[in-house]
One Martini backbone bead per residue (centre of mass of N, CA, C, O) as a GRO file, in nm:
protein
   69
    1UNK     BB    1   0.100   0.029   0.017
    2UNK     BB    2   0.051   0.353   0.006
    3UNK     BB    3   0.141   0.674   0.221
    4UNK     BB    4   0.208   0.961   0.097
    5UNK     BB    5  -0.075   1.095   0.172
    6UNK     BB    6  -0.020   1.067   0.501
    7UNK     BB    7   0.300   1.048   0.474
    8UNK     BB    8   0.644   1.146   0.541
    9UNK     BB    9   0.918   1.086   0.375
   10UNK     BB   10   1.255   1.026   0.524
   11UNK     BB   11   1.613   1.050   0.473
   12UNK     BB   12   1.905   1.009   0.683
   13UNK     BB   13   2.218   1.073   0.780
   14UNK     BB   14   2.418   0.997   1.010
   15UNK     BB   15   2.689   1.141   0.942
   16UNK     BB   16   2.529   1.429   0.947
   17UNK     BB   17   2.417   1.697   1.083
   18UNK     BB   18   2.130   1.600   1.084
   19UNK     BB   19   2.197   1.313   1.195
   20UNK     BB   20   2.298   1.365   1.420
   21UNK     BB   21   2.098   1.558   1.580
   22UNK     BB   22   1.839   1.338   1.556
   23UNK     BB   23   2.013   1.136   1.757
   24UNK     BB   24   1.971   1.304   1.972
   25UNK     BB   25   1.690   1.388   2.016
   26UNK     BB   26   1.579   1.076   1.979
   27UNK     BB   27   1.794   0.864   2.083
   28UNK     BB   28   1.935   0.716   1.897
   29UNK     BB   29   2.140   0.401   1.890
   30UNK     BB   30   2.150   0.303   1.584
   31UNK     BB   31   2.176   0.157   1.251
   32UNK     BB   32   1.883   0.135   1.174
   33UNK     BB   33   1.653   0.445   1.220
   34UNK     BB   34   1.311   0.500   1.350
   35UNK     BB   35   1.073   0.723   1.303
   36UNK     BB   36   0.740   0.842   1.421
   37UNK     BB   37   0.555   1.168   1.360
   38UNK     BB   38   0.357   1.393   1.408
   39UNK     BB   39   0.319   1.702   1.320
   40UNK     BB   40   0.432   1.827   1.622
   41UNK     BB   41   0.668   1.578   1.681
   42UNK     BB   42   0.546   1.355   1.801
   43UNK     BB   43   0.649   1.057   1.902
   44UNK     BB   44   0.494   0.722   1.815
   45UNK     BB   45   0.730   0.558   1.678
   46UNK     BB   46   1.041   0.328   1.735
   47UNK     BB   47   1.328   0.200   1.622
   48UNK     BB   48   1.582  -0.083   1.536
   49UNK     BB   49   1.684  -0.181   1.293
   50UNK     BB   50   1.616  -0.436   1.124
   51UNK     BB   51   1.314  -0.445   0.907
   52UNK     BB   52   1.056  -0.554   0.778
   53UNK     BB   53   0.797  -0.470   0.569
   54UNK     BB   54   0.579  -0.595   0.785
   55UNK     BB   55   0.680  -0.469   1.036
   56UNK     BB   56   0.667  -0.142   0.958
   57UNK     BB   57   0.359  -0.134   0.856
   58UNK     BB   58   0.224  -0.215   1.117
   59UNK     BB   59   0.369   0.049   1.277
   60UNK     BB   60   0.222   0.240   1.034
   61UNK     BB   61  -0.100   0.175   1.088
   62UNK     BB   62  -0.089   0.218   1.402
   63UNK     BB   63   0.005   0.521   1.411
   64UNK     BB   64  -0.246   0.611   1.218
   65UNK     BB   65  -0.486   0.517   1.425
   66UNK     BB   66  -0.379   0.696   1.673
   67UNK     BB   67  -0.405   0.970   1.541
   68UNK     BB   68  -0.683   0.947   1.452
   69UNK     BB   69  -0.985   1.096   1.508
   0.00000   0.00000   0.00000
């Protein structure tokens, strides 16, 4: 399924001054990392390490169930 209707999909390079930034702000420990935020930056959930595309989508239906009004 397309959710780029519903979801801003970035992706941020660990190594420059964006991602260094990221991972203080959000503590994230290793990479690859996900973290899924709503429009106001509230963290809905985040992640580490690899991930399939089914457990992704499913952590990304749920943040966004959660999100709906």
């Amino acid at each position: 399924m397309d959710y780029r209707d519903q979801v801003e999909f970035r992706r941020i390079n660990a190594d420059d001054d964006n991602g260094i930034a990221a991972f203080r702000t959000y503590k994230l420990l290793g990479h690859p990392s996900y973290i899924l935020l709503d429009p106001d930056g509230t963290v809905l959930w985040k992640g580490q390490g690899e991930q399939s595309f089914e457990k992704l989508e499913a952590d990304l239906v749920s943040a966004l169930e959660q999100f709906s009004p």
